[in-house]
N, C-alpha and C positions, 0 to 999 in steps of 0.2 A: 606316551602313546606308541605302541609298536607298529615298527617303520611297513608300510605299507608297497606293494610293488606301483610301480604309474606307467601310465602307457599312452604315448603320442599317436591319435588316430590320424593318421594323415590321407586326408579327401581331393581328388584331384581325377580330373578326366583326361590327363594325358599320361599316358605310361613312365615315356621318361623322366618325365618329373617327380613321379611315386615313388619310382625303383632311385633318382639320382639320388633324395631325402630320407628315403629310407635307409639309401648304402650309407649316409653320412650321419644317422642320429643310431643306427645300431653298431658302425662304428668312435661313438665316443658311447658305447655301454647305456644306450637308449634302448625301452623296451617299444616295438612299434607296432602298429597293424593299419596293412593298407587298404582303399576302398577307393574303386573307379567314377562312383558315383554319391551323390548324397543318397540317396536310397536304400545304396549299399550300406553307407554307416547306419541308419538309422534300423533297418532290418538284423542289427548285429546288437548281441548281448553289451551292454556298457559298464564298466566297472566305474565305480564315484573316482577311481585313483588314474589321474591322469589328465589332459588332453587333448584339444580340437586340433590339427591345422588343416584349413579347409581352403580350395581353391577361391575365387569371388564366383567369376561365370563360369558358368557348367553347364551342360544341356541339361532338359530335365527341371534342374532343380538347382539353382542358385546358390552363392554360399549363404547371403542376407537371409532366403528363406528357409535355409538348411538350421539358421541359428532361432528361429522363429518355431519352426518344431521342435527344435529340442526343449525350448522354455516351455514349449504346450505338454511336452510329454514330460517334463520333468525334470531334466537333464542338467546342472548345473556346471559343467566341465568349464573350464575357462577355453574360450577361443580365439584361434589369432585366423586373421584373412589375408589369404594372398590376391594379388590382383597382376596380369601382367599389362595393364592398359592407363596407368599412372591416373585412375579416376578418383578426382580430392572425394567428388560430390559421394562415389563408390563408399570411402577413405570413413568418412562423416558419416554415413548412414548404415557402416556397419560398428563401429563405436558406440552409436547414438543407440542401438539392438543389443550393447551389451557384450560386444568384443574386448577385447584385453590390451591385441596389440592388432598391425596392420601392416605388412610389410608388401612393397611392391616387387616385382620378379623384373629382373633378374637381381639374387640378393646375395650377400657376399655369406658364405658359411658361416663366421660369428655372429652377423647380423642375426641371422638366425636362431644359432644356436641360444645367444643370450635373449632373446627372444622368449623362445619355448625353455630355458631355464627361470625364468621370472613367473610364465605362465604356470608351470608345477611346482614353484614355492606357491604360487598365491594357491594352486588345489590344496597343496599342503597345510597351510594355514586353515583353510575351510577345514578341514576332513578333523584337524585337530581342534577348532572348534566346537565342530558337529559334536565331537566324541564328550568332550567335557560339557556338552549341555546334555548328551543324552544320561551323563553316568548323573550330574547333579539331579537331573527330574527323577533319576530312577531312585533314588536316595528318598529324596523327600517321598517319593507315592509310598514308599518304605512305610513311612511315619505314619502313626493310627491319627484319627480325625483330630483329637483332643492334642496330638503334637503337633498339627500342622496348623494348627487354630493358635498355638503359643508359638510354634516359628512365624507366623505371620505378624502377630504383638511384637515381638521380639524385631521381626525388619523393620518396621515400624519406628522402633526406639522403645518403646514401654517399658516402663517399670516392673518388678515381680508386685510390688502394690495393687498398680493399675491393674496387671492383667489379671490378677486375682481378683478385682471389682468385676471390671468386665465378663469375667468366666465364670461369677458366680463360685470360688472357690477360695483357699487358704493361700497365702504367701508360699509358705511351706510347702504346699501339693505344687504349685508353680515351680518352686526351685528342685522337685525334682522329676518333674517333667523336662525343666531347660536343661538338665545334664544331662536326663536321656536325650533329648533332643542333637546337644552338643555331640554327643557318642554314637549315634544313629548315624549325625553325619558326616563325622571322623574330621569335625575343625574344635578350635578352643578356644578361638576367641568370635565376640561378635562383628566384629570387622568380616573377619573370613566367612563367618554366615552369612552374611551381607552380599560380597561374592559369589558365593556359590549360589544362591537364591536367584542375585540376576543373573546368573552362569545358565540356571535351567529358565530362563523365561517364565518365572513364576512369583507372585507374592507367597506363597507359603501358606496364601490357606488353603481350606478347605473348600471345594465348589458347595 
């Protein structure tokens, strides 16, 4: 997968703290973008590569509920919360909404750092994901109805016997449907079809 740019949004209602996070993750060759409010982040274009660090309390708009809209609008970024009031109950209840990590202020630079390094591997992992289910399903919708009815057999286990009972057809028309098949979706053996079929969230038939 081609390496994608990411970019740390950093959410905070006090200036110095924006500008101190910011001067320390674009000096270790971090891409960042700041926002005074949650409001702010959420009225701003979001790329899938990258993400959150967001204050906890904020005027306005909370961090807790800042991560609540994102999961309504859609937004998958990984998020970490800051807190500067050592609240466990805070700590728990943003975890428990799907935070990543949780650090309290005042935090030592590495803390950090390895913090939001952990946070865009794991986007990273997503996005490379995302990518390999989207090329697998684009593969299979490829396949005409009568190949996605024999890759389904085929995940299954079935025999070129079997599937030719069930399909009402010859062994023979089956084995070479399963090479187109196999070529359509560039593996060789049935293991890696196998693979690739859970890869795209699909049994392989035909709706």
């Amino acid at each position: 997968m081609m390496e994608v740019a990411q970019t740390v949004h950093i959410v905070d209602d006090d200036e110095g703290v924006r500008l101190s996070i910011d001067f320390l993750l674009k000096s270790e060759g971090m891409a960042t973008a700041i926002y005074a409010s949650a409001q702010q982040l959420l009225n701003a274009p979001l790329s899938p590569a990258g993400c959150i660090l967001t204050d906890f309390r904020m005027p306005g708009m909370t961090g807790l509920e800042l991560q609540a809209r994102l999961a309504e609008d859609g937004v998958h970024l990984p998020v970490i919360v800051m807190t500067g009031f050592g609240d466990v109950s805070a700590a728990v209840q943003a975890m428990k909404a799907g935070a990543l990590d949780f650090i309290e202020k005042p935090f030592a630079d590495d803390q950090l750092l390895t913090a939001l390094q952990r946070a865009l591997e794991d986007n990273r992992r997503a996005l490379g994901s995302a990518c390999i289910t989207k090329t697998a399903a684009n593969l299979i919708a490829a396949l005409t109805p009568r190949e996605r009815e024999v890759l389904g057999l085929l995940s299954e286990g079935r025999s070129n016997k079997e599937m030719a009972r069930l399909l009402g057809t010859s062994p023979r028309t089956i084995d070479v449907h399963r090479a187109r098949v196999l070529r359509k979706l560039n593996v060789e053996t049935l293991p890696d079809l196998v693979r690739l079929v859970l890869a795209a969230g699909s049994s392989g038939q035909s709706s």
